[in-house]
PLY file of the C-alpha trace (Angstrom):
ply
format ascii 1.0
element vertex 613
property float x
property float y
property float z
element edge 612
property int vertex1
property int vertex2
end_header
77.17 59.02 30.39
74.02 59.07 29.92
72.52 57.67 31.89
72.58 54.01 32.80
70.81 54.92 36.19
69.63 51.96 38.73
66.63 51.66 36.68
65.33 52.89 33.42
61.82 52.81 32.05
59.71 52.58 28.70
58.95 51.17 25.80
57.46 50.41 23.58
56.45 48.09 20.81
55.92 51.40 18.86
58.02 52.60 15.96
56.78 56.29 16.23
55.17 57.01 19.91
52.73 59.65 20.51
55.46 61.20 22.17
57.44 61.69 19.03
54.08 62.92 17.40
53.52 65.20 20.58
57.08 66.62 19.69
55.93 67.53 15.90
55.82 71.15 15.58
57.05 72.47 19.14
60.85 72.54 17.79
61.66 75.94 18.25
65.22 76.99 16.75
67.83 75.91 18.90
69.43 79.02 20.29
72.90 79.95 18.00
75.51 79.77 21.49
78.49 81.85 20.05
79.71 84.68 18.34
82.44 85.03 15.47
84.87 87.09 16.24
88.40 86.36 15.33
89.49 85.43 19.10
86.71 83.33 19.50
87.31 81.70 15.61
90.81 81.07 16.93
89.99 79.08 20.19
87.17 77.16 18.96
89.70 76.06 15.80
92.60 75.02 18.40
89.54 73.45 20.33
88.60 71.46 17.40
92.08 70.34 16.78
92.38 69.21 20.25
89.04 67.15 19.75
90.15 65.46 16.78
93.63 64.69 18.21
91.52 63.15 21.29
89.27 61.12 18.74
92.45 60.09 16.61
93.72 58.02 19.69
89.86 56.87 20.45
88.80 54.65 17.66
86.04 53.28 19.90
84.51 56.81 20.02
84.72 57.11 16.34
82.53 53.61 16.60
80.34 54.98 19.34
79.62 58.31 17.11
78.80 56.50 13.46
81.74 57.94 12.06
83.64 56.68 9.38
86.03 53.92 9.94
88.09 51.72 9.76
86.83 50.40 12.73
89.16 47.98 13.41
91.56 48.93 16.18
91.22 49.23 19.79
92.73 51.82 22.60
95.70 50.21 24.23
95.78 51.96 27.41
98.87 50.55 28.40
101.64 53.07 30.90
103.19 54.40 27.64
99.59 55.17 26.67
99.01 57.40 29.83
101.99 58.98 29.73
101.74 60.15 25.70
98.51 61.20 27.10
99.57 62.81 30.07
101.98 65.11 27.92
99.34 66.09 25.38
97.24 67.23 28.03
100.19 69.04 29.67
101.22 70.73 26.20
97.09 71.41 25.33
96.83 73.34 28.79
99.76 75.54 27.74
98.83 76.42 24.42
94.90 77.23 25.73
96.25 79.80 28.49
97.96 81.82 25.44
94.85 82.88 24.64
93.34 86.09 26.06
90.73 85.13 27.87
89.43 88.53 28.30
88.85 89.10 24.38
86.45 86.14 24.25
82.61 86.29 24.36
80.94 85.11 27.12
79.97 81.75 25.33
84.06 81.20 23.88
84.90 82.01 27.64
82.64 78.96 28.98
84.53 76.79 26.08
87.88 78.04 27.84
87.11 77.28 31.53
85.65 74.24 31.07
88.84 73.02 28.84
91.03 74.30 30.96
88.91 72.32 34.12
89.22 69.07 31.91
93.09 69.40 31.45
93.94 70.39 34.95
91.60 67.69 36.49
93.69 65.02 34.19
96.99 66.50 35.07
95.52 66.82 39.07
94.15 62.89 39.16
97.26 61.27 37.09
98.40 60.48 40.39
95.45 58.39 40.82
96.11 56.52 37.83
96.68 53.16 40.06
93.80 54.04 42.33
90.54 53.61 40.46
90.25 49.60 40.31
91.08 48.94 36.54
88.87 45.98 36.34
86.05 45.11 39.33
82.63 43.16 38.90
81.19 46.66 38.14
83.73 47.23 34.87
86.58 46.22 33.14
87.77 45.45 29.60
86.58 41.87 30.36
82.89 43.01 30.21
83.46 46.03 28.27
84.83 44.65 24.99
81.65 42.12 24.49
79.41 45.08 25.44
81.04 47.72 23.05
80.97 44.52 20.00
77.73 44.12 20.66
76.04 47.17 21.20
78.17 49.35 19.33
80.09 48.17 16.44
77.41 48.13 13.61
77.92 45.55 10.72
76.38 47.21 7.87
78.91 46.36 4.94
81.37 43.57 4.77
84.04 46.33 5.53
82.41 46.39 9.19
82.50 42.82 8.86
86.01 42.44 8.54
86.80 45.34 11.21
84.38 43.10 13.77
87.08 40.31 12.86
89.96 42.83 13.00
88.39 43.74 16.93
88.20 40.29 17.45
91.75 39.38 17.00
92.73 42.47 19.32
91.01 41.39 22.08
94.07 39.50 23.62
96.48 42.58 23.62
93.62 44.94 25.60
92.89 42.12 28.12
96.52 41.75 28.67
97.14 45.05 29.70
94.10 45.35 31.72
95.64 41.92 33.63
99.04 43.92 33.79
97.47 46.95 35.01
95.75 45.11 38.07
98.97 43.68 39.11
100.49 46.80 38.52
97.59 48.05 41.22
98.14 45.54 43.24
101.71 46.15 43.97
100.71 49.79 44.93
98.38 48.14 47.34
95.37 48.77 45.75
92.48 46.12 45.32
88.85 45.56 44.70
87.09 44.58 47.64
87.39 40.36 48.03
83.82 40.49 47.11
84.09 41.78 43.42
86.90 38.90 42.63
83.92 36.34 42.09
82.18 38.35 40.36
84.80 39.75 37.78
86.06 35.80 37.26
82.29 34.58 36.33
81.85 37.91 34.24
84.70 36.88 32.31
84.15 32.96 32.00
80.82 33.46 30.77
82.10 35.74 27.54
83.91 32.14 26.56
81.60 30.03 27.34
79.81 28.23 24.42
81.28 27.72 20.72
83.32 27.78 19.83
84.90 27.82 23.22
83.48 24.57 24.28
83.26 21.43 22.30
79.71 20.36 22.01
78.34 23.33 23.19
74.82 24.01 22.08
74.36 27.15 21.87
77.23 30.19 21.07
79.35 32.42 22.98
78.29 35.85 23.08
80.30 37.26 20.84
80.06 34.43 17.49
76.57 34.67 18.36
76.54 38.68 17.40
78.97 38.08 14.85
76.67 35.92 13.07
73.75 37.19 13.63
75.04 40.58 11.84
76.99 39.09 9.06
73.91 36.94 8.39
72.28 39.98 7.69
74.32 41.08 4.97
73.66 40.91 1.38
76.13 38.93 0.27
77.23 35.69 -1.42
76.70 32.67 1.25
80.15 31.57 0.79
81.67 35.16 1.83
79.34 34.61 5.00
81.21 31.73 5.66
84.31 33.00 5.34
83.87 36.03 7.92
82.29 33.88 10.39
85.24 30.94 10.03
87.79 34.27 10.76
86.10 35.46 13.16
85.64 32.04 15.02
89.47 31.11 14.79
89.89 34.68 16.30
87.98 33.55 19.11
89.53 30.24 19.61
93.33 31.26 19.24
93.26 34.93 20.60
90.10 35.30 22.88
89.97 32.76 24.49
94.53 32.20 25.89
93.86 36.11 26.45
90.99 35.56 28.95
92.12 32.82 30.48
95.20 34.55 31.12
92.61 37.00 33.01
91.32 34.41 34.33
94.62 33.48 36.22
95.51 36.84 37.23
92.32 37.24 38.75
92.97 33.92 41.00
96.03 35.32 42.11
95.52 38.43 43.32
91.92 37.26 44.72
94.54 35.27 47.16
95.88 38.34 48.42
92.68 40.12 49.35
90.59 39.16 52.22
88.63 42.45 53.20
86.23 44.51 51.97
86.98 47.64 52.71
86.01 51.74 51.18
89.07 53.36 50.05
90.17 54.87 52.98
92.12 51.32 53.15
93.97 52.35 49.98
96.85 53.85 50.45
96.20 57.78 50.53
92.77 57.06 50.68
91.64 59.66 52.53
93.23 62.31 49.95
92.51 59.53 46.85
88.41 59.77 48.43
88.47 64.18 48.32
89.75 63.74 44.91
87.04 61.71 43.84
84.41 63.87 45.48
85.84 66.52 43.37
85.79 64.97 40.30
81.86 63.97 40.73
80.71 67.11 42.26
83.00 69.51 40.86
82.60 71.15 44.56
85.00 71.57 47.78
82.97 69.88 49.74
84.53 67.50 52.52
82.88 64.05 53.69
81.58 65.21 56.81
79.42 67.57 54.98
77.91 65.51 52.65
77.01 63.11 55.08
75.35 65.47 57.51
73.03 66.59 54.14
72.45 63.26 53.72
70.97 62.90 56.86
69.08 65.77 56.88
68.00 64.92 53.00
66.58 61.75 54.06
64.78 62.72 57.69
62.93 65.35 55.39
62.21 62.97 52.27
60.79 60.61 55.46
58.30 63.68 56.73
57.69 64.09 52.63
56.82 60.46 52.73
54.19 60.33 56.00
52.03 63.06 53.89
51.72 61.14 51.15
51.23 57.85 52.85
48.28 59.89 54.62
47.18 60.49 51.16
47.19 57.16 50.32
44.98 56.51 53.31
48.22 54.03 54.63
48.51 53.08 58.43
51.89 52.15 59.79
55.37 53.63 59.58
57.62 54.70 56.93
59.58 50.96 57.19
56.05 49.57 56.85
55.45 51.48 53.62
58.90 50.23 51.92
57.46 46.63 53.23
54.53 47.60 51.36
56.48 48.87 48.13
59.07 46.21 48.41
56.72 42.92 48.72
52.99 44.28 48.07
51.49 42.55 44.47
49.73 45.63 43.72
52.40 48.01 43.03
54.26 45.40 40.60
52.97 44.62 36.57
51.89 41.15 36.25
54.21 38.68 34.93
52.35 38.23 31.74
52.31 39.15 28.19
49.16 41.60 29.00
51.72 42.92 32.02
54.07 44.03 29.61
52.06 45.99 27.55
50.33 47.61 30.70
53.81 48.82 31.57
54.46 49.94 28.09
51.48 51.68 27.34
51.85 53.35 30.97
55.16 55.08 30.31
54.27 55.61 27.22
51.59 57.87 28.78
52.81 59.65 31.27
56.16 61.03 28.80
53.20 61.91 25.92
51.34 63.70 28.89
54.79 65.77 29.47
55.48 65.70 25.82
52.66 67.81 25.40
53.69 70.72 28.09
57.26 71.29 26.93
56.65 74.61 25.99
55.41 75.67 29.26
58.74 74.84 30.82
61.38 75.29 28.09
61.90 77.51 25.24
64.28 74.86 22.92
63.45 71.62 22.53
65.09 69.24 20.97
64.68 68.14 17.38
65.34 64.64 18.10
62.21 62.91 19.18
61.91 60.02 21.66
60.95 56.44 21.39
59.88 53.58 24.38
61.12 50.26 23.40
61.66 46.75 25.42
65.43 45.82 25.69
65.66 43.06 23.03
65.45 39.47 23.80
69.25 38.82 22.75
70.38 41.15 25.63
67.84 40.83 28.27
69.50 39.29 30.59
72.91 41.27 30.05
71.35 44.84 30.84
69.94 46.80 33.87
66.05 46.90 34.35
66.01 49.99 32.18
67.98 52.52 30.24
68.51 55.47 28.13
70.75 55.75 25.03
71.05 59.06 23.35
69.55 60.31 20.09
71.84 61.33 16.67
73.53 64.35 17.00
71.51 66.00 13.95
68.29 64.53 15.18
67.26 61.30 12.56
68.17 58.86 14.77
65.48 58.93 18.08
66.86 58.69 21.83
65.43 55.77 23.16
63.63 54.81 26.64
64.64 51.06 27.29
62.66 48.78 29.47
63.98 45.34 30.39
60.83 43.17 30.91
62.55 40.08 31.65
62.35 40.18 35.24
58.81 41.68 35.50
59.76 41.40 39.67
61.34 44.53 39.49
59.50 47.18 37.29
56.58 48.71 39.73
53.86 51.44 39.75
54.77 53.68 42.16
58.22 55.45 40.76
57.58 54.56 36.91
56.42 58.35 36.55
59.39 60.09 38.03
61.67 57.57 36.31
59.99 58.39 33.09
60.61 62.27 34.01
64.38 61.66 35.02
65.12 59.25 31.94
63.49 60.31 29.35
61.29 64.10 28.95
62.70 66.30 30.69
65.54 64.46 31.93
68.79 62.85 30.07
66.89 62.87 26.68
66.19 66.80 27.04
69.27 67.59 28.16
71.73 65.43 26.33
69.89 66.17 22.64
69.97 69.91 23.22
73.60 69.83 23.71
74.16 67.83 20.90
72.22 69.81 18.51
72.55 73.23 19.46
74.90 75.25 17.26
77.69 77.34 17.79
79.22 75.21 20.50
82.33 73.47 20.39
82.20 69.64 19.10
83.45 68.60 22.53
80.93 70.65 24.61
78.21 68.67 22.79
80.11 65.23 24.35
81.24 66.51 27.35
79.68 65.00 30.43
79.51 65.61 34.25
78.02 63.74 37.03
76.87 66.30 38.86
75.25 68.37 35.99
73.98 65.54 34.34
72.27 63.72 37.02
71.33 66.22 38.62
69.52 68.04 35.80
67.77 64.04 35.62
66.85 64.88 38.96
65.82 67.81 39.57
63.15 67.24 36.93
61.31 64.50 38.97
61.03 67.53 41.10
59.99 69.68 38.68
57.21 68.03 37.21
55.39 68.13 40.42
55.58 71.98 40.01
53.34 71.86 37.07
50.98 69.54 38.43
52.37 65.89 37.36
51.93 62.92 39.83
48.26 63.54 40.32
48.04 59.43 41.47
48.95 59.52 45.18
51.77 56.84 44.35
53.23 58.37 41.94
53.73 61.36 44.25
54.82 58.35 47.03
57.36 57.10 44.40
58.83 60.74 43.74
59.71 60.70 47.21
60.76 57.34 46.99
63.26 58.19 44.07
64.71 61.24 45.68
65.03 59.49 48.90
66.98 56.97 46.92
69.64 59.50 45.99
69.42 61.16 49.13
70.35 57.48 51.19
73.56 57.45 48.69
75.02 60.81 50.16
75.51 59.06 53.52
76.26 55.44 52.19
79.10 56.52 49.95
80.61 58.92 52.76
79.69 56.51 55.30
81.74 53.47 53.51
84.49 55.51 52.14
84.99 57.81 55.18
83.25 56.95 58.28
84.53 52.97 57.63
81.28 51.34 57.69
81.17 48.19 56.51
79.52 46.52 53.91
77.16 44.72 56.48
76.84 48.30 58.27
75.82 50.10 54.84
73.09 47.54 53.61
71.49 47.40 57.08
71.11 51.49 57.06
70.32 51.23 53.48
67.67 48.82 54.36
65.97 50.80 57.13
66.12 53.99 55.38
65.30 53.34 51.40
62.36 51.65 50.15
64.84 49.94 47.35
64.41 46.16 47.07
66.39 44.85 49.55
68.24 42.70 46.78
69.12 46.02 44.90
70.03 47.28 47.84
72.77 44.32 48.08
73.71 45.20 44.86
73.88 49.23 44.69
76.06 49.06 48.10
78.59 46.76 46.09
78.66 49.35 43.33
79.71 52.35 45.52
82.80 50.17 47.24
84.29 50.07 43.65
82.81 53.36 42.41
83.78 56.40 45.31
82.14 59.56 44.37
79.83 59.07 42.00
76.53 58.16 43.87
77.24 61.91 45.32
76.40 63.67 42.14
72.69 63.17 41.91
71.35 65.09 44.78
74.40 67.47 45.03
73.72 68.61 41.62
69.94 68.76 42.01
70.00 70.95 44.82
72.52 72.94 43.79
69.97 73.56 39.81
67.09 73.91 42.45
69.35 76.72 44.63
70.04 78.61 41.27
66.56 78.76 39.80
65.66 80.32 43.94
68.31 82.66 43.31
67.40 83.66 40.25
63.30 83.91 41.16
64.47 85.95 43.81
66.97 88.62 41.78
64.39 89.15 39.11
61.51 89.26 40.65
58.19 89.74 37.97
61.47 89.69 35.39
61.60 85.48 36.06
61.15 83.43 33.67
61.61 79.62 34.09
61.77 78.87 29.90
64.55 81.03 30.18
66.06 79.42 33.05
66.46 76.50 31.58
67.28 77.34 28.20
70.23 78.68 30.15
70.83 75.93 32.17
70.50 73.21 28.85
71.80 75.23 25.89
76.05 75.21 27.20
76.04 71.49 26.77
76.94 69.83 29.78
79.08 72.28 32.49
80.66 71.46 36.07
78.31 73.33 38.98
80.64 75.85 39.19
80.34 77.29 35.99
76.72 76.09 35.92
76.90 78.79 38.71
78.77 81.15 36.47
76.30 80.65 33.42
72.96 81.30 35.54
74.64 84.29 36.90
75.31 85.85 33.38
71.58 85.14 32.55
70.45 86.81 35.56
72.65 89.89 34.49
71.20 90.01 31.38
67.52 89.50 32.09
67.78 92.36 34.88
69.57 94.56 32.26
66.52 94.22 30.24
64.38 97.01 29.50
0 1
1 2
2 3
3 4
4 5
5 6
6 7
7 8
8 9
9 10
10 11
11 12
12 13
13 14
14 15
15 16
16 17
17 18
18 19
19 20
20 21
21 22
22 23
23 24
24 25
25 26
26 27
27 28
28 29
29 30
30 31
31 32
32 33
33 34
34 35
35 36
36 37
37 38
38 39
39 40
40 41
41 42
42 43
43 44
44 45
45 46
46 47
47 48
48 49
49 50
50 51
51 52
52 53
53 54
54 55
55 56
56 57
57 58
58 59
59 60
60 61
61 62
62 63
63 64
64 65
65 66
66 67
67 68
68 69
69 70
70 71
71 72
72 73
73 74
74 75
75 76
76 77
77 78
78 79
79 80
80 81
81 82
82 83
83 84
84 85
85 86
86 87
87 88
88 89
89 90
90 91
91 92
92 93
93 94
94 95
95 96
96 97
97 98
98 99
99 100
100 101
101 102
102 103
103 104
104 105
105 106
106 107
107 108
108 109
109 110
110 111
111 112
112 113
113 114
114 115
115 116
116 117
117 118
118 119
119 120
120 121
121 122
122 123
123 124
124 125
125 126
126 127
127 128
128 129
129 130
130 131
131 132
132 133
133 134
134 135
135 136
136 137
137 138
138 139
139 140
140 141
141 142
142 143
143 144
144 145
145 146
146 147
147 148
148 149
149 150
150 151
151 152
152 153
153 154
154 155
155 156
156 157
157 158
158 159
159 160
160 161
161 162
162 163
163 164
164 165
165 166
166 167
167 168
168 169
169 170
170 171
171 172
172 173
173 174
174 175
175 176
176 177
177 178
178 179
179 180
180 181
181 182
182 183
183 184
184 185
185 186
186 187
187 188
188 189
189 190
190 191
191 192
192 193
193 194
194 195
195 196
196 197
197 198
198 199
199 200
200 201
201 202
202 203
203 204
204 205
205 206
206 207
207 208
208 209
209 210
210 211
211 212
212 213
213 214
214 215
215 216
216 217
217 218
218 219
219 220
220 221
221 222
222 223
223 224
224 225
225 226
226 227
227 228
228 229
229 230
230 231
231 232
232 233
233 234
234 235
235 236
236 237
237 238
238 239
239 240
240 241
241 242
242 243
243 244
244 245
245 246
246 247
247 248
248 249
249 250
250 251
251 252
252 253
253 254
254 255
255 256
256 257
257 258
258 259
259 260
260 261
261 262
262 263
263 264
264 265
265 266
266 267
267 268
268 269
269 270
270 271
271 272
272 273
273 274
274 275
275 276
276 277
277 278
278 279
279 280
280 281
281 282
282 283
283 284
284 285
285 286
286 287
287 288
288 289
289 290
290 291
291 292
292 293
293 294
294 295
295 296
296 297
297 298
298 299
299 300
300 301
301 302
302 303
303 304
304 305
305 306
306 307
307 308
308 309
309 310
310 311
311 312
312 313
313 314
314 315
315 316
316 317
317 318
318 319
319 320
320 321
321 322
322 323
323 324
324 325
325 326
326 327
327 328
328 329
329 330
330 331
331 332
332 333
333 334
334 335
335 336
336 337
337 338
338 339
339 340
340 341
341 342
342 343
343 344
344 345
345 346
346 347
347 348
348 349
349 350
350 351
351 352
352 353
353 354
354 355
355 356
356 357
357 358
358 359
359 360
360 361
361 362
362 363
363 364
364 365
365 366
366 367
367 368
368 369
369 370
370 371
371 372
372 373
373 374
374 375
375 376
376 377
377 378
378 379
379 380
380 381
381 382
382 383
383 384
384 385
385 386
386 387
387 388
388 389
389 390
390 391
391 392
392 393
393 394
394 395
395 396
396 397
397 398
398 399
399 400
400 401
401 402
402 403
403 404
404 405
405 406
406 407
407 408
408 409
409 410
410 411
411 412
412 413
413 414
414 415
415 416
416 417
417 418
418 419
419 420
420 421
421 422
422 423
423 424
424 425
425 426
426 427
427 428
428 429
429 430
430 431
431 432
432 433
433 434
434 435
435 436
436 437
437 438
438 439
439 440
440 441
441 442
442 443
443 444
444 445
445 446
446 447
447 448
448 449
449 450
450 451
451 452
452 453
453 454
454 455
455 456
456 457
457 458
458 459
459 460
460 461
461 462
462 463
463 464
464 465
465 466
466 467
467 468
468 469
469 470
470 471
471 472
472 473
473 474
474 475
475 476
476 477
477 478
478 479
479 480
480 481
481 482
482 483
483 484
484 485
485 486
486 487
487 488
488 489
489 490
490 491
491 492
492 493
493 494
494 495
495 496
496 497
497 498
498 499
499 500
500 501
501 502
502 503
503 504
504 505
505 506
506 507
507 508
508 509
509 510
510 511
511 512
512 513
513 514
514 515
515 516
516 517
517 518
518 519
519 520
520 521
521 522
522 523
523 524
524 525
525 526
526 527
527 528
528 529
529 530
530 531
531 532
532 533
533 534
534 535
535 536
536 537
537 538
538 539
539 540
540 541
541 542
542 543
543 544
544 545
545 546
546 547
547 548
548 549
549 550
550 551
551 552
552 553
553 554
554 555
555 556
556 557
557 558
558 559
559 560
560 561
561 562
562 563
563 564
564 565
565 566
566 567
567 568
568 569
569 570
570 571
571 572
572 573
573 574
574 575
575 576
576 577
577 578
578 579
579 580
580 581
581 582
582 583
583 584
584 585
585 586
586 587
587 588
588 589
589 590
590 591
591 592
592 593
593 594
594 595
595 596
596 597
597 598
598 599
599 600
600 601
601 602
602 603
603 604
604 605
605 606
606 607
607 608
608 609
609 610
610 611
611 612
């Protein structure tokens, strides 16, 4: 969560957007979720407790949520770390099933499934502990330290100042362990595919290269470079500057820097020992480690073969989708010419010029002010938290994906905010900037991820919770949406809809086909290639995510289709007594939920609407 998606759109040079003026006075109340009787007073207490407990042994969610600090520690998630962990959960599971679940309201007894789901999936997957790749070019603490300093760990005070330092001099006992725990993966027989070594070993040499890691070095590692840029902006005496910046460097230089080349070493070795690149089904128990993970991302009993026959029949459909709108478009040739077209063609790309830029700016600027201004047609809360566009700063541009979303402030000052990385200009085209402006920002993740943090009466770790499926596929299914109310009135717009879905569609056979029909890496690109209109480089690059990543690419179109099949069922129960504001105040206002009780939740509206008078 949220939402780092393949690629992310908007921006703007704009402080305040029309979109966040569009917003002004459409904030309904935000529906109050539960009721207070003493059962449910009693769960949602123990539930709190349990959150706080969770955020006690998380102080980089405390950093990640603005609360107060210190911030100065990090999560050692060493075996002694899992297991204390592992007996928490065992001992919270127990104490929630004394409760009577049958004396809660409908909204306490959503809080009790889905905690109960959380602790039994932990206690279910600890057996997969040694399974998931604890480092591989797609994550690990070697990239995710720098990333969390950087983008999370606000220097407002010389307090923060000193916690930065505090971080800083941690580093070396967190990259330790994460060494240990590869070897420790290793000896199970479990390692990232040969290509990721190369990867993870330049991800981590670049976080120490430059001072103070090199003598002579012109410019500064990552890291001194943030620390000095934020200390710099403190008010206070120059010499006190100094002095946080000389800790912080020696930090660097006697505990970074051994730490990750340490790393750097383990990496070397156990990139000896792998030669293939294989899906997991090479792992031992892969084929029961693979069903686990399609679990966890889908929250559904679906088996391999299944999902890959959908994808199929997803992406023959998308491809008929596609020939109508190429029609439209007044395009000869066949769907492969079209990606050709979409891949290669100047006219579909911004220029790569300052007046580019702002023509992509101002564009998806536009089209989420257009949808800004039909919320209420579609939704009866809205958030209070508005929306911003912005270009992913110049310190960072090269360090990001083409676009993101990060979320707003739980109580709404803070905006969410529509990132567009405009380095590469290449990469940011015409034809799918309006559906990725839908999926990322209004109605998608910003919609749905503000509601559930603001809306009251839910407990705190409902508002945090997230789920692949639900998540991505609410993102989805409102690219889909929008066309119901008349967006994408430019024929490649509509084209790039298509395109997008198609996208996720593709992933429902690649991520079966690699992890459970064997294909190879070659094998996946080359249907990828023929089938997708993604740039054949991302293509490269999104096929070398789901080797290290199994599951997750299946969320997006399993959990659109399955919000699309419950807003059919629903039209079709209640009849004239429909209503889709309703709908998806129901399907937004639980926070985020597993399809299941997604299911369960849509059910209980469709009770209540048919009750009705």
């Amino acid at each position: 969560m949220p939402a780092v998606t393949r690629r992310t759109a908007l921006s703007g040079l704009f402080a305040l957007s029309a979109t966040a003026l569009a917003l002004e006075g459409i904030m309904p109340r935000l529906a109050l979720a539960g009721q207070d009787s003493p059962a449910d007073k009693a769960l949602n207490d123990f539930l709190e407790k349990c959150w706080q407990d969770e955020l006690s042994r998380s102080p980089e969610q405390r950093t990640r949520m603005g609360l107060p600090g210190p911030h100065d520690s990090w999560t050692l998630a060493d075996e002694a770390f899992r297991q204390l962990n592992l007996s928490i959960t065992a001992d919270q599971l127990k104490a929630l099933r004394a409760f009577d679940l049958n004396a809660l309201s409908p909204t306490a007894r959503v809080s009790y499934k889905l905690f109960e789901g959380q602790l039994q999936r932990a206690l279910d997957t600890y057996r997969w502990r040694h399974h998931g790749y604890a480092v591989s070019h797609l994550q690990g603490a070697h990239t995710d330290i720098p990333s969390f300093l950087i983008g999370y760990h606000a220097v407002s005070n010389p307090g923060d100042a000193r916690d930065y330092v505090k971080r800083l001099e941690g580093i070396a006992a967190v990259i330790d362990i994460a060494a240990e725990n590869m070897r420790r993966e290793a000896k199970a027989g479990v390692l990232p595919p040969a290509f990721s070594f190369g990867r993870i070993s330049e991800a981590a040499r670049n976080v120490i290269s430059g001072a103070p890691f090199e003598k002579g070095a012109k410019e500064d590692s990552p890291l001194l470079a943030d620390l000095k840029e934020k200390v710099g902006k403190l008010t206070i005496p120059a010499g006190e500057k100094k002095a946080l910046i000389a800790a912080g460097t020696k930090a660097l230089i006697q505990g970074v820097k051994p730490a990750y080349e340490r790393f750097l070493a383990t990496v070397a070795e156990l990139a000896a020992q792998q030669k293939d690149s294989n899906g997991v089904w090479a792992l031992p128990q892969g084929a029961d480690f693979y069903k686990a993970q399609i679990k966890l991302h889908t929250g559904l009993d679906m088996d391999a073969d299944q999902i890959h026959a959908l994808g199929l029949a997803e992406t023959a459909r998308l491809h008929g989708e596609l020939r109508e709108a190429m029609s439209k478009l007044g395009f000869k040739g066949s769907v492969q010419d079209f990606f050709n077209f979409v891949r290669t063609d100047p006219s579909v790309r911004f220029p790569d010029t300052d007046a580019g830029r702002q023509e992509y700016l101002a564009t998806a600027t536009r089209y989420i002010d257009d949808m800004a201004a039909r919320l209420p047609e579609m939704f009866g809360t809205l958030p209070k938290a508005k929306v911003v566009v912005k270009p992913v700063e110049a310190y960072r541009e090269k360090a990001t994906p083409s676009a993101f979303y990060e979320p707003s402030s739980p109580d709404g000052t803070r905006p969410g905010v529509f990132y567009a990385n405009l380095y590469d200009m290449s990469v940011q085209t015409r034809h799918d900037l309006e559906a990725l402006c839908h999926h990322e920002g209004l109605p998608g993740h910003h919609m749905q991820i503000a509601i559930a943090q603001e809306v009251q009466g839910l407990p705190t770790f409902r508002k945090y919770a997230w789920d692949t499926a639900y998540g991505e596929g609410w993102a989805m299914y409102t690219e889909r949406m929008a066309k119901d109310y008349g967006f994408y009135k430019e024929p490649l717009s509509e084209a790039g809809r298509i395109i997008s879905e198609l996208f996720r569609a593709g992933r429902l056979v690649l991520d079966t086909g690699i992890h459970h029909k064997r294909w190879t890496r070659e094998q996946a690109v080359a249907w990828m290639d023929e089938n997708t209109a993604n740039p054949i480089a991302d293509n490269r690059t999104e096929i070398d995510r789901y080797f290290v990543w199994p599951g997750q690419a299946l969320g997006y179109k399993i959990g659109m289709n399955k919000i699309l099949d419950l807003r059919e069922k629903a039209k079709a129960e209640l009849g004239p007594k429909f209503d889709i504001r309703g709908f998806h105040d129901a399907v937004l206002t639980n926070g985020a939920v597993t399809l299941p009780i997604l299911e369960e939740v849509v059910q209980g509206w469709i009770d209540t609407r048919k009750a009705a008078a």
